[in-house]
Rosetta silent file (secondary structure, phi, psi, omega in degrees, C-alpha in Angstrom):
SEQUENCE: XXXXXXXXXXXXXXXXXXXXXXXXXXXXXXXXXXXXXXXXXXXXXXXXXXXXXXXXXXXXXXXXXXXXXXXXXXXXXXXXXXXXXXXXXXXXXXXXXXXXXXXXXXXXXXXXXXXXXXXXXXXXXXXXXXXXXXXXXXXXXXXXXXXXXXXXXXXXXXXXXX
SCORE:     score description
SCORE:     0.000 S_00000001
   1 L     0.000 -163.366  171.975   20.254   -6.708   -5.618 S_00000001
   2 L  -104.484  141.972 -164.510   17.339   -5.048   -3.209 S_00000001
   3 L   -96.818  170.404  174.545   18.384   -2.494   -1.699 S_00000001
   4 L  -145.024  145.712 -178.820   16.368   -2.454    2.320 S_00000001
   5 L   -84.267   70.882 -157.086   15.428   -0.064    4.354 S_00000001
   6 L   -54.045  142.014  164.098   16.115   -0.290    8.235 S_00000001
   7 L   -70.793  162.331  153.377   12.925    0.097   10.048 S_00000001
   8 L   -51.417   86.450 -119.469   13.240    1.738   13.527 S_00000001
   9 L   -68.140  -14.465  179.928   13.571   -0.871   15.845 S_00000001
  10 L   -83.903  -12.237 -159.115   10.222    0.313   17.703 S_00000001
  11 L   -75.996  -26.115 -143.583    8.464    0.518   14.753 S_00000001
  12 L  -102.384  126.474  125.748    9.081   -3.212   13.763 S_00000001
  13 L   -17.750   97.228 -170.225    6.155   -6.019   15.048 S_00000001
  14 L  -111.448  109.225  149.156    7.702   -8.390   17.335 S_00000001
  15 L   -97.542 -155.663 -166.324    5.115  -11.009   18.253 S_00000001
  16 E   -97.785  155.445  176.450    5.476  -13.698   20.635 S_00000001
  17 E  -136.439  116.289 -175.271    6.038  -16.752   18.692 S_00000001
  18 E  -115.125 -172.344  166.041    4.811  -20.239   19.923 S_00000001
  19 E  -136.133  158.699  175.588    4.203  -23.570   18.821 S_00000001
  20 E  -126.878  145.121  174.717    1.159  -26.129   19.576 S_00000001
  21 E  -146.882  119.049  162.771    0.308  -30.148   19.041 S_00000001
  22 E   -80.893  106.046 -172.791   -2.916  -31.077   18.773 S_00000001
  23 E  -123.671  108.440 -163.828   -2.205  -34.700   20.045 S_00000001
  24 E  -115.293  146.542 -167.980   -5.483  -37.402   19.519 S_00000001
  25 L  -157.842  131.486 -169.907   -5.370  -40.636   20.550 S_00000001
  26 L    -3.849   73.687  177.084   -9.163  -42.389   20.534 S_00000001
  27 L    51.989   73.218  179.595  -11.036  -39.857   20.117 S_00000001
  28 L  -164.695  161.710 -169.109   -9.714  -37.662   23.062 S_00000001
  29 E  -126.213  107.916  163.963   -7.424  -34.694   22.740 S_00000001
  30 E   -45.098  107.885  163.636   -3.785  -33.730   25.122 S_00000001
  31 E  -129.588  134.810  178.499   -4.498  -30.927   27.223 S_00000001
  32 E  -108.167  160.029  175.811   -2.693  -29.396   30.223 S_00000001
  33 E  -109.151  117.193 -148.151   -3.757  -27.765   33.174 S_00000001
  34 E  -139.995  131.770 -175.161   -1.691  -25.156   33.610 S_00000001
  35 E   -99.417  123.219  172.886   -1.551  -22.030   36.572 S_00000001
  36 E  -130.653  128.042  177.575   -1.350  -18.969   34.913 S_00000001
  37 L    35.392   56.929  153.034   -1.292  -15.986   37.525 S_00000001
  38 L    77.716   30.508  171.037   -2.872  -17.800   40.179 S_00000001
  39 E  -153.354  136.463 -173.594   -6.174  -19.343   37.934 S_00000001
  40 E   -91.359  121.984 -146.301   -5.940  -22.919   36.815 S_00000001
  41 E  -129.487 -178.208 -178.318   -6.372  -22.535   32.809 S_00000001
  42 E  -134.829  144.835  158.032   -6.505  -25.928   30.032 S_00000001
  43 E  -175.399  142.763 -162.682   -4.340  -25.427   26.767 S_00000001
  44 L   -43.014  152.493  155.398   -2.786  -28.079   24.150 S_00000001
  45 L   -51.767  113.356 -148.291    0.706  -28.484   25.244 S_00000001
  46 E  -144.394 -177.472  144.088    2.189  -25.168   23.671 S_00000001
  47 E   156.140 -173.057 -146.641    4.819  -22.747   24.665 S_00000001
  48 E  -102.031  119.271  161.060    7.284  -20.066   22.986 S_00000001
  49 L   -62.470  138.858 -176.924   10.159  -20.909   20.378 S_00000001
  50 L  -105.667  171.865 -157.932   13.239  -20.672   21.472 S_00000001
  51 L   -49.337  118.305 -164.218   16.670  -18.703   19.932 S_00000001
  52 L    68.446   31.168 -175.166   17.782  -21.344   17.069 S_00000001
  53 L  -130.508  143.452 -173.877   15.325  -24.265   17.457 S_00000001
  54 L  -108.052 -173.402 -176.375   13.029  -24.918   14.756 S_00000001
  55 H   -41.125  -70.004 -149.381    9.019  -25.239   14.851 S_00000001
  56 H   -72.961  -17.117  161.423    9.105  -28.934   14.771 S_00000001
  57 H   -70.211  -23.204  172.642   11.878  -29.222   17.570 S_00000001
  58 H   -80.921  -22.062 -164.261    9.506  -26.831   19.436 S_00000001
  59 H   -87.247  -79.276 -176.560    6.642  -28.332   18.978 S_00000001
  60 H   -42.825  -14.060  173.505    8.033  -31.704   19.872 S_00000001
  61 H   -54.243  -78.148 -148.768    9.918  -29.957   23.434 S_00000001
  62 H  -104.571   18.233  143.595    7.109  -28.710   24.478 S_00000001
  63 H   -67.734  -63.096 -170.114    4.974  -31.524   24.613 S_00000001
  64 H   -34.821  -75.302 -164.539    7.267  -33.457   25.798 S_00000001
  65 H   -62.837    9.048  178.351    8.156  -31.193   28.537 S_00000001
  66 H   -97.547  -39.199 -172.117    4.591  -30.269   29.364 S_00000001
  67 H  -121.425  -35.743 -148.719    2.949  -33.458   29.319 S_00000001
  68 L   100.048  -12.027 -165.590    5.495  -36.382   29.288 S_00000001
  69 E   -92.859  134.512  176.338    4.727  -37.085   26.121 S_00000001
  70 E   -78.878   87.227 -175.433    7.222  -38.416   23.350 S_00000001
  71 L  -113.556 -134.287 -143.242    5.283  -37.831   20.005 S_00000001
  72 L   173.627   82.322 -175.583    5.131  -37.994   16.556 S_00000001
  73 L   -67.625  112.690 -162.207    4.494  -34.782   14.542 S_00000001
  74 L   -92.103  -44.913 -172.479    1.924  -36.298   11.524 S_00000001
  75 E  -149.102 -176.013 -160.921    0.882  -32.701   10.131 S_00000001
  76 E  -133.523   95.587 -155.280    1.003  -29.202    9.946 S_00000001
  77 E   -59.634  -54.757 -159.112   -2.240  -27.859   11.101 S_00000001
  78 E   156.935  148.350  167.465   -1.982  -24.143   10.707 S_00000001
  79 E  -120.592  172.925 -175.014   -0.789  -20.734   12.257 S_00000001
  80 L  -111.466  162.027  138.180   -2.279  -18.473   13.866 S_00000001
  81 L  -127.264  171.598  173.031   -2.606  -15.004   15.331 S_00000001
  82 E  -179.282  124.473  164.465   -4.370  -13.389   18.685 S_00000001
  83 L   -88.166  112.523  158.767   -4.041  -10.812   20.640 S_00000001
  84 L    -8.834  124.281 -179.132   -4.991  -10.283   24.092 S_00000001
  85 L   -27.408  -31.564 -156.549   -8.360   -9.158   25.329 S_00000001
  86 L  -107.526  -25.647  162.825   -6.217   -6.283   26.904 S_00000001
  87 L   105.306  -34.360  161.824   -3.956   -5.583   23.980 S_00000001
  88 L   -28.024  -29.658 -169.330   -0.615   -6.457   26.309 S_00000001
  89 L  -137.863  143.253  159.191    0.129   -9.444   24.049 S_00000001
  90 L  -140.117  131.562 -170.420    0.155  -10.416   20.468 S_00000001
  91 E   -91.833  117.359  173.042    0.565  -14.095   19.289 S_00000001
  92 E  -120.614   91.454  164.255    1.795  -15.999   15.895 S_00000001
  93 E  -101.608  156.619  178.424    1.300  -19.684   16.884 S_00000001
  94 E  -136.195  129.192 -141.188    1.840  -22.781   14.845 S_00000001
  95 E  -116.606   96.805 -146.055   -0.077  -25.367   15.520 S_00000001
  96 E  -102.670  166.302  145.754    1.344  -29.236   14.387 S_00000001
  97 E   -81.049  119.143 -176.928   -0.680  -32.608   14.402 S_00000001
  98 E  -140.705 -164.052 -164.051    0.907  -35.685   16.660 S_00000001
  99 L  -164.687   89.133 -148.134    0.462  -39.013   17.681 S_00000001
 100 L   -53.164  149.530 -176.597    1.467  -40.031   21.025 S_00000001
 101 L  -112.839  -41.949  177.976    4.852  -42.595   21.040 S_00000001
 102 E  -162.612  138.092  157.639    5.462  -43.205   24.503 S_00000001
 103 E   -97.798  155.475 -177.275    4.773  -41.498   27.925 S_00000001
 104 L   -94.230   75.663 -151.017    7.400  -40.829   30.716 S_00000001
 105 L   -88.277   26.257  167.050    4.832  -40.676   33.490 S_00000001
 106 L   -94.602  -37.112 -173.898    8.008  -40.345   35.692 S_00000001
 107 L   -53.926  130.676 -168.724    8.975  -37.357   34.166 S_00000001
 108 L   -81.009  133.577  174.493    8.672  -33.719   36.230 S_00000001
 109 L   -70.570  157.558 -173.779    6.173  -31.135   33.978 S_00000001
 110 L   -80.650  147.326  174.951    7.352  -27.717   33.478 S_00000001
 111 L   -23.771  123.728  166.447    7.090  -25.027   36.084 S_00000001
 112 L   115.381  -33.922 -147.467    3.117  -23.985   36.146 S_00000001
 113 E  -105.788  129.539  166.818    1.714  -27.117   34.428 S_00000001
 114 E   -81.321  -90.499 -154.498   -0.486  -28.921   36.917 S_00000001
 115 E  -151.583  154.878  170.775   -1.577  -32.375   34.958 S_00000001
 116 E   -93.302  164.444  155.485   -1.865  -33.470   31.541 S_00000001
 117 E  -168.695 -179.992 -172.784   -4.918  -34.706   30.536 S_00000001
 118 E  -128.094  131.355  173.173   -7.353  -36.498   27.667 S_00000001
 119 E  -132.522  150.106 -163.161  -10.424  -34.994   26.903 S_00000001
 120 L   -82.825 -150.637 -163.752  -12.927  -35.874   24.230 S_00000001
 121 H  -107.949  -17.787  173.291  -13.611  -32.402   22.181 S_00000001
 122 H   -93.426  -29.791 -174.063  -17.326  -32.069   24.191 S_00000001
 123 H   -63.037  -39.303  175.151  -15.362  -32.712   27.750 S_00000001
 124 H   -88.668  -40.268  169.255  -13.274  -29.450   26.369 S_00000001
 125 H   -32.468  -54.534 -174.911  -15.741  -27.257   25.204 S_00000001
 126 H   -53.965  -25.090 -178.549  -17.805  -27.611   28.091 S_00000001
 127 L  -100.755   14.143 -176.666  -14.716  -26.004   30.078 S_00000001
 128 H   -44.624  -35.832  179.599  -14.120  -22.857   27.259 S_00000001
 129 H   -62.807  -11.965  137.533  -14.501  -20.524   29.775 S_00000001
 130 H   -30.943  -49.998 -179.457  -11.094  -22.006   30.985 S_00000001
 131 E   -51.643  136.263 -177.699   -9.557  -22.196   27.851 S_00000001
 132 L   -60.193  -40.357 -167.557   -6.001  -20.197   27.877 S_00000001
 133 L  -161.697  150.300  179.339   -7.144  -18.464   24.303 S_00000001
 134 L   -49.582  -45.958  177.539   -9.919  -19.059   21.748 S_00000001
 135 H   -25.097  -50.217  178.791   -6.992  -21.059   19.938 S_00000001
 136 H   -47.298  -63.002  176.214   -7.562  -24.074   22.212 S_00000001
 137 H   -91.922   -7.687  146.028  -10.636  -25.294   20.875 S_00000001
 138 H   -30.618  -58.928  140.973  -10.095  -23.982   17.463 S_00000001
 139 H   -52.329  -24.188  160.392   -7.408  -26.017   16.985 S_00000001
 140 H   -57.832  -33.760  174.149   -9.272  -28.795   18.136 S_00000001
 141 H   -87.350  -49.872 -179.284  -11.877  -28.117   15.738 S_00000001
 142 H   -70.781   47.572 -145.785   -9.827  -27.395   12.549 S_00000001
 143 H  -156.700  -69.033  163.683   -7.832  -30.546   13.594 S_00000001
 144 H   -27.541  -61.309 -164.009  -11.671  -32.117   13.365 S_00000001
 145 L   -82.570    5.186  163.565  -12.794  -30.771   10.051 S_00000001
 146 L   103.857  -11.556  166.286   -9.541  -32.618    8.428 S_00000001
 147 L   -58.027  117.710  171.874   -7.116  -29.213    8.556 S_00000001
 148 L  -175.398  133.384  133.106   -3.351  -30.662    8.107 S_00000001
 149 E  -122.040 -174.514 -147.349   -0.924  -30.388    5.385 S_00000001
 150 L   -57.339  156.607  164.765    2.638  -32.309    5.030 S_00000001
 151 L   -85.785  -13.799 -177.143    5.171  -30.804    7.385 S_00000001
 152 L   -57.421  -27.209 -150.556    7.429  -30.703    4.317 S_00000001
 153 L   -95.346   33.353  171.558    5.838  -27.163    3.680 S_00000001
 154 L  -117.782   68.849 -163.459    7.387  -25.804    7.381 S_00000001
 155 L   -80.787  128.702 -169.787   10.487  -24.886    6.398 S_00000001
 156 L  -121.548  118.153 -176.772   13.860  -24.535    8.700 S_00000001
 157 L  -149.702   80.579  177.240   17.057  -22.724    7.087 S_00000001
 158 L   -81.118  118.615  172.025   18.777  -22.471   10.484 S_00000001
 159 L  -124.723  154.498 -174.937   22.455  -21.193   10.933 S_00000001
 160 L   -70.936  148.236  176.632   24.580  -22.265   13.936 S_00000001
 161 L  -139.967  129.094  170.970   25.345  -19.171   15.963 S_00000001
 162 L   -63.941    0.000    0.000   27.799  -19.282   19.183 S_00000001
């Protein structure tokens, strides 16, 4: 078989790994308002997979728990990378296509997240300076220009661990 070669565990590229849903609903886009370190920032409902969950269970989480929203993952937009301005962070996100099902408007938002909201794609631009990461309205745009393929090609080959 191949034989492999441990790397050094410092040595090895850990990024942070999140998921995103670009969620559209007549011609408006799901965005939260979200306090990061004390400055109120806009970014699709996003956040970081967790140990044994796959993209599309993440993706679907953390709208829900971000916005209220129940959705309906349609496509598979694209990943990503970015690093911080400052170099502190580096990013692999993957970024899904939904389609709101139902909201919980009862429901409490996760620690941080101030309001959901719907904005058309000029209502977010106009706030970029805002934007958590260039990502926000990126996705928004390649989301625009018709970027999506099938979620079949997002692949999960998940083993239970205690």
């Amino acid at each position: 078989m191949f034989e492999r070669s441990a790397a050094p565990a410092d040595t090895v590229w850990r990024p942070r790994v999140t998921v995103a849903t670009v969620v559209a609903a007549e011609g408006r886009f799901l965005l939260v308002e979200e306090n990061i370190r004390g400055e109120l920032v806009l970014n699709q409902p996003a956040g970081h997979l967790e140990r044994n969950e796959s993209l599309l269970d993440a993706a679907r989480r953390e709208t829900l728990e971000e916005t209220g929203w129940t959705v309906e993952l349609t496509d598979f937009i694209g990943a990503y990378q970015w690093n911080t301005p400052d170099g502190s962070a580096e990013y692999l996100r993957f970024t899904f296509a939904a389609r709101p099902v139902l909201h919980d408007t009862q429901r409490p938002l996760d620690e941080g997240i101030v309001r959901a909201l719907w904005l058309t794609r000029e209502e977010a631009a106009a706030q970029s300076e805002r934007h958590r990461n260039p990502m926000v309205l990126g996705n928004i745009d390649d989301w625009l220009r018709g970027k999506r393929h099938p979620l079949a090609i997002v692949q999960s080959y998940l083993c239970a661990h205690p």
